[in-house]
Each structure stands twice: as C-alpha cells, then as structure tokens.
C-alpha atoms as a printed R data frame, in Angstrom:
    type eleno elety resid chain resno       x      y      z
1   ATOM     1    CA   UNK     A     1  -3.455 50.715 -0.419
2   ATOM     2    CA   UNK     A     2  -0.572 51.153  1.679
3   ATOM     3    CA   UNK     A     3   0.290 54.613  2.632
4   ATOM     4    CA   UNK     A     4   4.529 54.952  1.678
5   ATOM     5    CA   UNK     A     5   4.608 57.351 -0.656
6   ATOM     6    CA   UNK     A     6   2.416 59.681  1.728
7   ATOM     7    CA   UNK     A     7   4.052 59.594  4.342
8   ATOM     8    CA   UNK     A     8   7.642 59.426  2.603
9   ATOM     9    CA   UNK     A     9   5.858 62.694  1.167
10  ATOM    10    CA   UNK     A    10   5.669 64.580  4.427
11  ATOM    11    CA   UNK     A    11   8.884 63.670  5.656
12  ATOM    12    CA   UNK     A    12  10.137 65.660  2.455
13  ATOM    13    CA   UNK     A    13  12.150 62.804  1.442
14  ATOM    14    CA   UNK     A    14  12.449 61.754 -2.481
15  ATOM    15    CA   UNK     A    15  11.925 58.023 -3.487
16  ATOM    16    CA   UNK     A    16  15.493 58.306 -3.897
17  ATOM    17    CA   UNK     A    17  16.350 59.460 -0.447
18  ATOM    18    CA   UNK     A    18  14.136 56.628  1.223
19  ATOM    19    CA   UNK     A    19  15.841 54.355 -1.672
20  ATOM    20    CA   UNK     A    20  18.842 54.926  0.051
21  ATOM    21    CA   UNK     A    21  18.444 55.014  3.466
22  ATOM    22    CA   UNK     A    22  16.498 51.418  2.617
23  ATOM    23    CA   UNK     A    23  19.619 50.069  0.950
24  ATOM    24    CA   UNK     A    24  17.557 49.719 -2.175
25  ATOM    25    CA   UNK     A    25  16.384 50.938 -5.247
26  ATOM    26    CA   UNK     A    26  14.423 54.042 -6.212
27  ATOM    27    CA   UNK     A    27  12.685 51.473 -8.613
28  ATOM    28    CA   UNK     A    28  11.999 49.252 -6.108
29  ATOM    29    CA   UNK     A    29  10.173 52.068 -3.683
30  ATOM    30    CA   UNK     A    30   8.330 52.994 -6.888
31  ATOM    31    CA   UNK     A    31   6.966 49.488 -6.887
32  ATOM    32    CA   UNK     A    32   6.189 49.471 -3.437
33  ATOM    33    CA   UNK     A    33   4.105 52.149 -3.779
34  ATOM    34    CA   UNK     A    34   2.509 52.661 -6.887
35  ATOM    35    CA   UNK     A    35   1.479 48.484 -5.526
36  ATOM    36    CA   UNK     A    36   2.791 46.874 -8.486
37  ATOM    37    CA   UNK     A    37   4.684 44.744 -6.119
38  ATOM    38    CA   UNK     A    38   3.937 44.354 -2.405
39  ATOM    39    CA   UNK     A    39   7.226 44.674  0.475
40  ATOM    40    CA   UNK     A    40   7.743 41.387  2.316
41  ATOM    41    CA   UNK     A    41   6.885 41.984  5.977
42  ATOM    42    CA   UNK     A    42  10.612 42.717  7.226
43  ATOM    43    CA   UNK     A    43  10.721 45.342  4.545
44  ATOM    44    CA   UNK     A    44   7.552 47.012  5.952
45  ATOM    45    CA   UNK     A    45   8.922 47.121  8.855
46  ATOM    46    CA   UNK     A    46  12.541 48.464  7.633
47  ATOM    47    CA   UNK     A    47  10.250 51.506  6.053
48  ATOM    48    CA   UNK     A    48   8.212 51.482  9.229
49  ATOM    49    CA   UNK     A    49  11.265 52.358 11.308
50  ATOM    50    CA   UNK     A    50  13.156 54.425  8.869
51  ATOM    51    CA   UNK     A    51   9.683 56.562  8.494
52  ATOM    52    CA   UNK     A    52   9.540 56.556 12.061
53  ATOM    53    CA   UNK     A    53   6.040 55.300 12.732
54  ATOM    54    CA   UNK     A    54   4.648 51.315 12.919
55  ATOM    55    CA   UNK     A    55   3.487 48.823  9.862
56  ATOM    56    CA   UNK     A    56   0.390 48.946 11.254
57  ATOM    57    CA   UNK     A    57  -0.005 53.039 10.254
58  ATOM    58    CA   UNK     A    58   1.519 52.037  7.049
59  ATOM    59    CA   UNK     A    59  -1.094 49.874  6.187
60  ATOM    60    CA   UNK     A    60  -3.321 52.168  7.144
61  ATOM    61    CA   UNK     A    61  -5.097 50.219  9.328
62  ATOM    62    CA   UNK     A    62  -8.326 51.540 11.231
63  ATOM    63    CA   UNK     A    63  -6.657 52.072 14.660
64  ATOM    64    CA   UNK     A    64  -3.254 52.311 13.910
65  ATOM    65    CA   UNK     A    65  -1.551 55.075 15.685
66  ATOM    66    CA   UNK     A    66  -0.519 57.889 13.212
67  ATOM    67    CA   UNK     A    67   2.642 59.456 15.462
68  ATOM    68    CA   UNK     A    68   6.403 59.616 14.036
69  ATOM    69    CA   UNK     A    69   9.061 60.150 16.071
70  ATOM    70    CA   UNK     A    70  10.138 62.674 13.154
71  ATOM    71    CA   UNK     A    71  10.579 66.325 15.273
72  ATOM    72    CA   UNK     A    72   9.878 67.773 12.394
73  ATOM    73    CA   UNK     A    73   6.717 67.107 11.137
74  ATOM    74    CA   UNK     A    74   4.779 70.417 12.971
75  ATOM    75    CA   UNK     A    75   1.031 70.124 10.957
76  ATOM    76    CA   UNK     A    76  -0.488 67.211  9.814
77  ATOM    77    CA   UNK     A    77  -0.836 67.557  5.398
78  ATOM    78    CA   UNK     A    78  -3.509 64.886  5.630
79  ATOM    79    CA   UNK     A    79  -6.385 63.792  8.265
80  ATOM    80    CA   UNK     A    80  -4.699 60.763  9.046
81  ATOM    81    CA   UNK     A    81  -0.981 61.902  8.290
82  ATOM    82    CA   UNK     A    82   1.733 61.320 10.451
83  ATOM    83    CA   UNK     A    83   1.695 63.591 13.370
84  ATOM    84    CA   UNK     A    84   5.178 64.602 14.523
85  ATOM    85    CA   UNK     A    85   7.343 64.547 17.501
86  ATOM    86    CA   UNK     A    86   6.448 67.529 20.084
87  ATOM    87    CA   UNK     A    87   8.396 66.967 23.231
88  ATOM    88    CA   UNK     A    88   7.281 65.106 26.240
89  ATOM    89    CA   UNK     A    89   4.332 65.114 29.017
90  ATOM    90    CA   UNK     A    90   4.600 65.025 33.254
91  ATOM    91    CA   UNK     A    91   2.827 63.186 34.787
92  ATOM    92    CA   UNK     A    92   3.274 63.503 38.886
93  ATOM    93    CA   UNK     A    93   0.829 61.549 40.031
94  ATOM    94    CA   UNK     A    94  -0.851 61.529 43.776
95  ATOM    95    CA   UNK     A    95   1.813 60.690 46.671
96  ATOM    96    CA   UNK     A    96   4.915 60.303 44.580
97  ATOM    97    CA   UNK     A    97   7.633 62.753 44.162
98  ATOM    98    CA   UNK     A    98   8.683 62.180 40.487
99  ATOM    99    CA   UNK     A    99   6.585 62.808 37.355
100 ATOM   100    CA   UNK     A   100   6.563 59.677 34.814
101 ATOM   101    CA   UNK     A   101   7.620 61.748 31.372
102 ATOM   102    CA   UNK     A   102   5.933 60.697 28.014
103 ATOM   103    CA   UNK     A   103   7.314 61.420 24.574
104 ATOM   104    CA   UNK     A   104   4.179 62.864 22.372
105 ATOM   105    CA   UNK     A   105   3.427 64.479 19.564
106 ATOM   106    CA   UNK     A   106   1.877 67.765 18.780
107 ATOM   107    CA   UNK     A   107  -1.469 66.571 18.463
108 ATOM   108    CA   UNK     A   108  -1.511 64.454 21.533
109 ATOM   109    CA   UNK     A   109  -0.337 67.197 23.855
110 ATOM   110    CA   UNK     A   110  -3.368 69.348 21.834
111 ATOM   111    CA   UNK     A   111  -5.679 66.881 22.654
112 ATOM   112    CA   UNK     A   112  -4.567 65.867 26.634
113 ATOM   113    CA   UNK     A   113  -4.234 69.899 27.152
114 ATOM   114    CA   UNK     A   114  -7.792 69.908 26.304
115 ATOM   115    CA   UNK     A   115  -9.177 66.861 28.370
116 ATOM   116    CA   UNK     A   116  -7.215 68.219 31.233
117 ATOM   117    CA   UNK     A   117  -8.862 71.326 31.500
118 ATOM   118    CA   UNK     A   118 -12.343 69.307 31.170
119 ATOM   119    CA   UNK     A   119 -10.983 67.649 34.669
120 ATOM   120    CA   UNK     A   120 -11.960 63.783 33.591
121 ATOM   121    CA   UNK     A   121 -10.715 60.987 33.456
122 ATOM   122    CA   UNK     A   122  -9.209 60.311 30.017
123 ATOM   123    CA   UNK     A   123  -6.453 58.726 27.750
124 ATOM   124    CA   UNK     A   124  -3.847 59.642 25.535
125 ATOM   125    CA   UNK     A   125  -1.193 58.201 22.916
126 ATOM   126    CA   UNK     A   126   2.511 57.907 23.631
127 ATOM   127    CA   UNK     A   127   5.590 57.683 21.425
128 ATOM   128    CA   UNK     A   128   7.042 54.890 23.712
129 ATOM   129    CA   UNK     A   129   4.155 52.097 23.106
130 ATOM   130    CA   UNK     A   130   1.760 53.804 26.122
131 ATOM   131    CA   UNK     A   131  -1.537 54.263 26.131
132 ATOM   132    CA   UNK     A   132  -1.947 56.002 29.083
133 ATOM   133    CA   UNK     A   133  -5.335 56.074 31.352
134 ATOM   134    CA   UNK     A   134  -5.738 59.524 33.358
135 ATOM   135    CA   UNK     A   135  -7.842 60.438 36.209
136 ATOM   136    CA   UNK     A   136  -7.263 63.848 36.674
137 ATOM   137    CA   UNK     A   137  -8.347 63.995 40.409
138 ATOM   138    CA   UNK     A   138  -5.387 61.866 41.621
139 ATOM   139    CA   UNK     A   139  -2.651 63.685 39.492
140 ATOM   140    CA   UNK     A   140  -0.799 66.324 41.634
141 ATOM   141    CA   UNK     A   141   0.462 68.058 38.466
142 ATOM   142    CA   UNK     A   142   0.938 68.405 34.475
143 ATOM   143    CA   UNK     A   143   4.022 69.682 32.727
144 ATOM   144    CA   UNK     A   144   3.942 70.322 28.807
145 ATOM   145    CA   UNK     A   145   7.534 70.204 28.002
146 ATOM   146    CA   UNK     A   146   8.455 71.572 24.579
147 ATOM   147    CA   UNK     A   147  11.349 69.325 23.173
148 ATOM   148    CA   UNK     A   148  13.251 72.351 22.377
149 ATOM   149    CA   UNK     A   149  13.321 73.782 26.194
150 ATOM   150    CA   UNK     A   150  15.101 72.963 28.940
151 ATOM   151    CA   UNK     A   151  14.670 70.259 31.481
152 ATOM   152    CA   UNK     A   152  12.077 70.529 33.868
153 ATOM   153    CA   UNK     A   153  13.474 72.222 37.237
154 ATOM   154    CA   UNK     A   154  14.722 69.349 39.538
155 ATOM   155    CA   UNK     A   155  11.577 66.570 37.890
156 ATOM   156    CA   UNK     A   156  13.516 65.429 34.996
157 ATOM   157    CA   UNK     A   157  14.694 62.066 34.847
158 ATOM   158    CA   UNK     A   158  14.028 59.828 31.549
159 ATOM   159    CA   UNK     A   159  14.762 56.019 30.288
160 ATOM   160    CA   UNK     A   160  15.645 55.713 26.560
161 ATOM   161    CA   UNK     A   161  12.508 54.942 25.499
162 ATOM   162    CA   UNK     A   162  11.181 57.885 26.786
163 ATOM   163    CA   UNK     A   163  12.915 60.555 24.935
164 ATOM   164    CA   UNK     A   164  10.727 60.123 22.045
165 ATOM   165    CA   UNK     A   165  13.972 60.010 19.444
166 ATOM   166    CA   UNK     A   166  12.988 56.174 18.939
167 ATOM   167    CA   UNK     A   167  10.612 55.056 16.009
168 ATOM   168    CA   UNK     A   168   7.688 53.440 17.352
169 ATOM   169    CA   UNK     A   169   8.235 50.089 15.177
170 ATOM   170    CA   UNK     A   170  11.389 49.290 17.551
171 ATOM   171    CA   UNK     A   171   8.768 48.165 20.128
172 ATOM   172    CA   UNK     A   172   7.522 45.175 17.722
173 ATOM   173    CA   UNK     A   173  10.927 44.797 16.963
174 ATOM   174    CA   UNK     A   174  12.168 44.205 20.033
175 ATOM   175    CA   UNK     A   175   9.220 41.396 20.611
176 ATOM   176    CA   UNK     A   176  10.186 39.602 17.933
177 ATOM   177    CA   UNK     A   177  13.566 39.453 18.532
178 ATOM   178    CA   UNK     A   178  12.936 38.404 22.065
179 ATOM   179    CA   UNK     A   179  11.107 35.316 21.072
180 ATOM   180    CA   UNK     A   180  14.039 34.183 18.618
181 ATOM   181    CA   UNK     A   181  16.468 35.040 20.978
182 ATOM   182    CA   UNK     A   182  15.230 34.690 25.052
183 ATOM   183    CA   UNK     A   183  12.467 31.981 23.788
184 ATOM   184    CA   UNK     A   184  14.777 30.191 21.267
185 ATOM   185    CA   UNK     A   185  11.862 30.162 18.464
186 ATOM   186    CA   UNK     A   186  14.451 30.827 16.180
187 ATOM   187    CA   UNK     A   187  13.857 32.904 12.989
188 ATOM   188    CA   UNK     A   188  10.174 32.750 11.704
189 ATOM   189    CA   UNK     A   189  10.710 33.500  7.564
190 ATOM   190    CA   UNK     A   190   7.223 34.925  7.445
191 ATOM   191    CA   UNK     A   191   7.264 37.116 10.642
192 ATOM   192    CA   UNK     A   192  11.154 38.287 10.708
193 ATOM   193    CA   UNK     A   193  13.534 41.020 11.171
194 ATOM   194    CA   UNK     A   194  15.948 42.584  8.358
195 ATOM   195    CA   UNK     A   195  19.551 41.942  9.271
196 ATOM   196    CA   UNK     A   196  20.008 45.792  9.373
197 ATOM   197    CA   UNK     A   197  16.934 46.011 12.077
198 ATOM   198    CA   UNK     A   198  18.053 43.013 13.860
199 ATOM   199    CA   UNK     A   199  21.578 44.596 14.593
200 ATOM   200    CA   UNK     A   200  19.574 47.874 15.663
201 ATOM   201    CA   UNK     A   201  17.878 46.014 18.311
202 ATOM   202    CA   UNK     A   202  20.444 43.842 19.623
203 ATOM   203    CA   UNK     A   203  22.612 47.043 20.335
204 ATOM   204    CA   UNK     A   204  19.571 48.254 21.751
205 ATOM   205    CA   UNK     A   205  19.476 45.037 24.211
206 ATOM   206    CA   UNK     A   206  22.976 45.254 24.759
207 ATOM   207    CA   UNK     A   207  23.523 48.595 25.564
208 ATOM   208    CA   UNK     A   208  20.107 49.118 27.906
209 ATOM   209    CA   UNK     A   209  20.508 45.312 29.508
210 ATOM   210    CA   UNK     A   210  17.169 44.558 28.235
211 ATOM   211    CA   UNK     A   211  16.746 41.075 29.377
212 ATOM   212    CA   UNK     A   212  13.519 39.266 28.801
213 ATOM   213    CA   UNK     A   213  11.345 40.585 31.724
214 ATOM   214    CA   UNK     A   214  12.416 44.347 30.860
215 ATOM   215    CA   UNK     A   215  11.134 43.689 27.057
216 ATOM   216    CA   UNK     A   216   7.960 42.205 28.180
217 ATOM   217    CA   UNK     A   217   7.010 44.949 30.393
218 ATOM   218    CA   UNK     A   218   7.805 46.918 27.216
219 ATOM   219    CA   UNK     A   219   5.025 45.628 24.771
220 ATOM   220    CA   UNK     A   220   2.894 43.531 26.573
221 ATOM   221    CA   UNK     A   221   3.416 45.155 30.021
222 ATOM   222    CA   UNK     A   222   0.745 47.596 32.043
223 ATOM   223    CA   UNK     A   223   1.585 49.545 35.571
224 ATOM   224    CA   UNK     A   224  -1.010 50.778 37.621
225 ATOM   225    CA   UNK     A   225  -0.641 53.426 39.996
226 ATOM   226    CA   UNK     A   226  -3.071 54.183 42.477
227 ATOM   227    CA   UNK     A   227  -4.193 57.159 44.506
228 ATOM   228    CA   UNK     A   228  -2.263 56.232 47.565
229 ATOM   229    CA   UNK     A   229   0.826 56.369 45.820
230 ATOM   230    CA   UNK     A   230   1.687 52.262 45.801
231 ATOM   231    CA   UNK     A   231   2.401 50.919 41.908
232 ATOM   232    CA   UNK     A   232   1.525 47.302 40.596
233 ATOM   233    CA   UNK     A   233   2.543 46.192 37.288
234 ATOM   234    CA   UNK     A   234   1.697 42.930 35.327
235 ATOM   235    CA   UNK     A   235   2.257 41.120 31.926
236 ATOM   236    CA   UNK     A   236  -1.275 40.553 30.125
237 ATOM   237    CA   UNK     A   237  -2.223 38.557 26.962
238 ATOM   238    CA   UNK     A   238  -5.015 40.397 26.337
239 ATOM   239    CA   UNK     A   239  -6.345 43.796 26.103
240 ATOM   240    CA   UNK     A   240  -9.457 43.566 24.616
241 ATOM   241    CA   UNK     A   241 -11.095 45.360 28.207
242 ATOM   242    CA   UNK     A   242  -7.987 48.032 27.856
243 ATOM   243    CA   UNK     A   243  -9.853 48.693 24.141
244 ATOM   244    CA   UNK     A   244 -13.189 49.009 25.504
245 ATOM   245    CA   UNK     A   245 -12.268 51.659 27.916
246 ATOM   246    CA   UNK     A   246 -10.339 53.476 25.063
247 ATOM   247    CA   UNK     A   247 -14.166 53.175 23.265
248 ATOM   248    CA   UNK     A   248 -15.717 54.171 26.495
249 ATOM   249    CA   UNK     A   249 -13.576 57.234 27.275
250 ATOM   250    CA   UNK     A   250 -13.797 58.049 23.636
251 ATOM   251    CA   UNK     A   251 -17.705 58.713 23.987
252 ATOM   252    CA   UNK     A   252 -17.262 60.640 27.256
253 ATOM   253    CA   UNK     A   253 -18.584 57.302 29.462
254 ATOM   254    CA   UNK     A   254 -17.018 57.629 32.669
255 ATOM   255    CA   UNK     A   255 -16.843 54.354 34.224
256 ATOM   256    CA   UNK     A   256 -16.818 53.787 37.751
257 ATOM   257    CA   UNK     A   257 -14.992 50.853 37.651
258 ATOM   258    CA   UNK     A   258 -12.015 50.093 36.077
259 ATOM   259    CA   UNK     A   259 -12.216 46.515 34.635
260 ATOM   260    CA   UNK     A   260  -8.806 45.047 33.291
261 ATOM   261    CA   UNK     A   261  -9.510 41.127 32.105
262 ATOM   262    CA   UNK     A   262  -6.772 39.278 30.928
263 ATOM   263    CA   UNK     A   263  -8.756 36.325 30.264
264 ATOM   264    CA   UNK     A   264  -6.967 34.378 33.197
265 ATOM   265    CA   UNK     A   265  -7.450 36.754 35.913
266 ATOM   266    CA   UNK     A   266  -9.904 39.634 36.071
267 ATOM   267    CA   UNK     A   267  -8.487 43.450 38.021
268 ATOM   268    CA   UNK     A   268 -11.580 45.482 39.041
269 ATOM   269    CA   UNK     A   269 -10.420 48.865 40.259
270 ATOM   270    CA   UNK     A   270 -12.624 51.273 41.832
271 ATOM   271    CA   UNK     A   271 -12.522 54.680 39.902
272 ATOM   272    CA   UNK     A   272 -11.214 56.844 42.937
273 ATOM   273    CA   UNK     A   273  -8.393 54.411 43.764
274 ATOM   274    CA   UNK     A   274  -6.257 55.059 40.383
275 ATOM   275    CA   UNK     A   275  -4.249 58.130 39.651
276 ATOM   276    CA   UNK     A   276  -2.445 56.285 36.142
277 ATOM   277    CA   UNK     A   277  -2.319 53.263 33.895
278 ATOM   278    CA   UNK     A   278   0.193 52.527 31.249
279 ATOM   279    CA   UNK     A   279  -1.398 50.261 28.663
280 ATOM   280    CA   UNK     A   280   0.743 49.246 25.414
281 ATOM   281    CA   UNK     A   281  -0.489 50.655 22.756
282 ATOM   282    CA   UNK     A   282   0.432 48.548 20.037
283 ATOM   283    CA   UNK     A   283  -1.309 45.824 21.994
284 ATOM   284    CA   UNK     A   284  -4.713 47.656 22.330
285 ATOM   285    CA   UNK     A   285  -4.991 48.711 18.967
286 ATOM   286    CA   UNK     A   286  -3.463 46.037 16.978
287 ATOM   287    CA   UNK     A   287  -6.982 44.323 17.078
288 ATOM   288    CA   UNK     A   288  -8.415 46.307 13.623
289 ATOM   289    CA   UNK     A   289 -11.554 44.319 13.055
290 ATOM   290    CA   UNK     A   290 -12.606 44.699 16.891
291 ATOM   291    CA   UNK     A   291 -11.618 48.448 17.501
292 ATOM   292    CA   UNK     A   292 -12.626 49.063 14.192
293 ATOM   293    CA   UNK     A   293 -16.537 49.181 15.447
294 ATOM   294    CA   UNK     A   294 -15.307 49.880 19.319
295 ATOM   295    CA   UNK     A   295 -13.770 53.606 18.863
296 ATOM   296    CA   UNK     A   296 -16.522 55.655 16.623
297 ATOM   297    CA   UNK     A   297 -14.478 58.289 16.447
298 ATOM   298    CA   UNK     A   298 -11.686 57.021 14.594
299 ATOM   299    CA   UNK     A   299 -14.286 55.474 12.281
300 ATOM   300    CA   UNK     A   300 -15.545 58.919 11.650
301 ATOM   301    CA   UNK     A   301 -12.345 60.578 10.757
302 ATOM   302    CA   UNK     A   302 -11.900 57.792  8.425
303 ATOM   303    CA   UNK     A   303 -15.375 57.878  7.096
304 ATOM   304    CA   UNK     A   304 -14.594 61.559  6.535
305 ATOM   305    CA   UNK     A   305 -11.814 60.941  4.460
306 ATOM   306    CA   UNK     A   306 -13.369 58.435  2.144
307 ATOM   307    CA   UNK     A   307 -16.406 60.618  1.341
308 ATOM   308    CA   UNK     A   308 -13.572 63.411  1.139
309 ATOM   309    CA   UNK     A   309 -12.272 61.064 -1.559
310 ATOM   310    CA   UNK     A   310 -14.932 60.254 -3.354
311 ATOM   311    CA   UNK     A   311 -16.204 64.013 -3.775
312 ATOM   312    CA   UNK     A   312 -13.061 64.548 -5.843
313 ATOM   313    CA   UNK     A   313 -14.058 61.936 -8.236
C-alpha cells in the first residue's frame, strides 16, 4: 500500500489541498489512496515532489529514505514518517579550508550528533542525494547549523542543491530528463516526466548551467576526499559495495579498507587515508530486494511496525 494519504497527513494538507496543487481532483487523490486506482509513474512522481520526498518513500519501499524537504515537519507522527527539513551540516574536512554543507533533517543531525561523539567512522543521509561516509579522525571540525540561524562566520558558501529547499525527487528527475534530452532517448511513456515537472527541471538546467557532466555527478556521481586534503571524484554504475558499507557501518563493523567496486574498476582505500565520501543516495538504496536483507536495522524498524500493526487487530 502506498503511503499518500500519510504523508499528505503530516504535511497538514487536505485531499483537496494536494488536489490542487496536483492540478487534479480531490476524487482522484481519494482513488489514489484508498488504491482503488493506482497513479501512473509520472504522477507518483508529481506527488513525490509536491510532498517533498522520492517515489521510492512513497511506495514505501524497505530502504527508501524517509526525509522531506518540508521545514516544517519537527517530530515524526509515525516510525517511518517523513522526517522534516532541519538546517544543514559542516563538514571541514582534514587540510582544506572550507566545510562541504549538507541539507538534513532533524533526525539525521540527531543521529550524526550522536556517532560523532562515539568518534567512528560512520554515515549519514542528505537532503541533496548524499550519502555521506565519515571518518571522524580526518575531519578538522563539525558545525550543526539550525536553518533558522545565521550563516556560519566566514565558512558559508552553498550550491542550490545544498540549501535543502529542493524535494529530493528533483534528483531522479533531473536523470531522466538528461537521458531524453543530453542522450536523445527521447520520451520513454512508461518511465516519464509530467509536463509540469519537466518545465521545473529544465529551468532548473537552465538557470544552474547543468550540462550533462554536472547532472551525472549529481545522481550517479561519488567524491572522495582524503586525509591529505587532495579530492577525486568519479561516475559509477554500481553501488552495490557503497550498500555493503552502509550494512557494515550499520552493525558497528569498522572496516579497514574501504572497497568501492564499480564492476569495471575496483578503488581500495586504506581506512586512515579518507577524511569524506559522497555516495548518491538514491543510487545505494534504490536496490530494495538487496538492502532489504543488507541493513538489519531498517528491517527491524519495519518489522516493528508490522507487529505494531498487527497487535491492533
């Protein structure tokens, strides 16, 4: 069952209000989610970006991140709910002189506040498509920055994607519209965007100069920063080993080697030689079946839910 009228729920908005920010019907989003009829895919993605989160956490699906770009949405009113806009994290790592700034939510900067006490390496969620890998040794400093305080003192400079205002759907967006428009693939009718969404991105492109390089580093892009303060970045096709250390770090196993295998070339990097890596996050979590049985601990919260469920049968 998709999860629409939940989250439209917590964004206090009335299947009339999301009727008409949808250019539809209140009938229609009634249908949609009582599942008497189903919303073709550019729909889903129409609600996805309206609702300011990704089809993937409408579907509900195992690893699907469950962040909104909606300010706010303070306290989660479900387990898996949407969990709202907070303002953005520094990251200055070792040997550079600017901190990389990443838009999260209140539970992420919960959660990375934690793990960075705990001094080890670990990862957290972005609102921009990140994943981000830490190792806490190599980081010179962390700023928390409330989205409702001023810029941080002479360390504040940000791209548009990293102001967290932007639903996380416009990354998969953007994709898309790259391979019908850079590629010439040309308009898939199964795998689309709405004309609305479509004239959302290409103002996007237009106004940013997002040509195709800058949109691939986007969603299927990583950067690597290491200890002595160089950067590499590359454009993978798969991040199956990216998933694995999101399992690993997930069960507090520290690796000592960082393995990132793309299936055509294979990066080993030595523990003490990273300070950051930027991983896409759609990319690393869009395989459900696979991460599904990787990260236990999503698997719990969601096995907490259905037995939650079930007891109020």
């Amino acid at each position: 069952m998709n999860k629409i009228k939940e989250f439209r729920s917590q964004l206090r908005l009335t299947q009339k209000d999301l009727a008409t920010l949808m250019n539809t019907t209140q009938q229609t989003i009634g249908r949609w989610e009582n599942g008497t009829s189903e919303p073709s895919l550019s729909n889903l993605r129409d609600l996805a970006y309206t609702l300011g989160t990704t089809t993937s956490a409408l579907l509900g699906e195992p690893l699907a991140s469950r962040q909104s770009s909606h300010y706010h949405l303070i306290f989660k009113q479900e387990p898996d709910g949407l969990d709202g806009f907070w303002g953005n994290i520094g990251v200055l790592p070792a040997h550079h002189t600017a901190s990389i700034w990443y838009p999260i939510t209140l539970g992420s900067v919960n959660d990375a506040s934690e793990k960075i006490e705990d001094g080890m390496p670990f990862m957290f969620e972005s609102l921009n498509n990140k994943l981000v890998f830490i190792n806490p040794k190599h980081i010179k400093r962390f700023v928390t920055l409330d989205d409702a305080a001023d810029p941080f003192p002479n360390d504040w400079e940000i791209s548009w994607h990293e102001s967290g205002y932007e639903s996380p759907e416009i990354f998969d967006a953007l994709e898309i519209y790259m391979q019908e428009t850079y590629w010439g693939l040309g308009e898939d009718p199964d795998n689309s965007l709405s004309d609305s969404l479509r004239a959302v991105v290409k103002k996007m492109v237009e106004e940013y100069k997002l040509d195709e390089d800058a949109i691939l580093q986007l969603t299927n892009g990583i950067r690597i920063f290491y200890a002595d303060g160089s950067m590499e970045s590359y454009i993978l096709s798969d991040f199956s080993s990216a998933l694995a250390l999101y399992a690993e770090l997930d069960l507090k196993l520290i690796p000592t080697t960082v393995v990132i295998d793309d299936g055509n070339f294979t990066i080993s990097l030595p523990l003490e030689a990273i300070s950051v890596i930027e991983f896409p996050l759609a990319k690393v979590t869009g395989n459900t079946d696979k991460g599904a049985d990787m990260i236990p601990g999503r698997m719990h919260e969601d096995k907490e839910e259905e037995e939650e469920l079930s007891g109020d049968d």
